[in-house]
matplotlib code that plots the C-alpha trace (Angstrom):
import matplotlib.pyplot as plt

x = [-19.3, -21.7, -20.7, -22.9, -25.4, -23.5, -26.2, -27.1, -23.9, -22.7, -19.1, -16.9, -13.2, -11.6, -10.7, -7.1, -6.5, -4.2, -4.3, -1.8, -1.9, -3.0, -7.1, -9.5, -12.9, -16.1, -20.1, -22.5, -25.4, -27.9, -25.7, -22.6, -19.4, -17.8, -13.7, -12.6, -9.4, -10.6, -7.9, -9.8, -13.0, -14.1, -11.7, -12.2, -13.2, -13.8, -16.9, -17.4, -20.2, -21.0, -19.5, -15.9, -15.8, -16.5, -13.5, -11.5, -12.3, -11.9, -8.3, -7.0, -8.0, -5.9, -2.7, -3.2, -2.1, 0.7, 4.1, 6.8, 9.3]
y = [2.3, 5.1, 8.2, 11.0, 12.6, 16.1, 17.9, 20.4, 21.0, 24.1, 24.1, 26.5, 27.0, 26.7, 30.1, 28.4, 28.0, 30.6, 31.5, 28.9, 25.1, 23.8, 24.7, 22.2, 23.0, 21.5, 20.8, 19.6, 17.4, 15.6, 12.5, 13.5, 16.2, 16.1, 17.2, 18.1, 19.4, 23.2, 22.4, 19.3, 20.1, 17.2, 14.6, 12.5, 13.6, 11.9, 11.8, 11.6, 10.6, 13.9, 12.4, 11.4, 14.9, 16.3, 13.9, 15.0, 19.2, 18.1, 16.6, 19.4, 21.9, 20.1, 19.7, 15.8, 15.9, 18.8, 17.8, 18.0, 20.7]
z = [-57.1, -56.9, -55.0, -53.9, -56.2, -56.6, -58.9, -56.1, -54.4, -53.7, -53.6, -51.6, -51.9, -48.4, -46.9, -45.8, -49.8, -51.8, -55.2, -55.6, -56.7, -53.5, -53.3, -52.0, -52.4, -50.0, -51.1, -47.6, -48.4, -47.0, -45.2, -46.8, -47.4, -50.1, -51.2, -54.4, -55.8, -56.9, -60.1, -60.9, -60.6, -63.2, -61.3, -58.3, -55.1, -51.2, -49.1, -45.7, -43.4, -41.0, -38.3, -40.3, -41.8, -37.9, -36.7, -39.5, -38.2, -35.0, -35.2, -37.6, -34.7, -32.6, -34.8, -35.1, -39.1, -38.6, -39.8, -37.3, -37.7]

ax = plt.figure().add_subplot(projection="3d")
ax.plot(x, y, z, "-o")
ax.set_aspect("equal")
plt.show()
């Protein structure tokens, strides 16, 4: 499968990651957002449509993917 061509992304770290192991690291293009581990920068990574990656936003706002306590 073919992903996204990558060769103009910009990446940025997320401002909710440390400077510990658990950094994720985002790129917007045209039709697509990309997620990458900032550790494994070379290794896989997921892609959303705009509208998944504004569902996904949307549902971490409201606490949908907190673990219980």
């Amino acid at each position: 499968m073919i992903g996204p061509d990558l060769s103009s992304a910009t990446w940025r770290k997320s401002s909710h990651s440390g400077s510990g192991a658990n950094c994720v690291e985002v790129a917007f293009l045209d039709g697509c957002v990309a997620v990458r581990n900032t550790n494994d920068r070379d290794g896989s990574l997921l892609a959303f449509t705009p509208a998944e990656w504004e569902a996904f936003i949307a549902g971490a706002r409201d606490g949908e993917f907190d673990l219980p306590t």
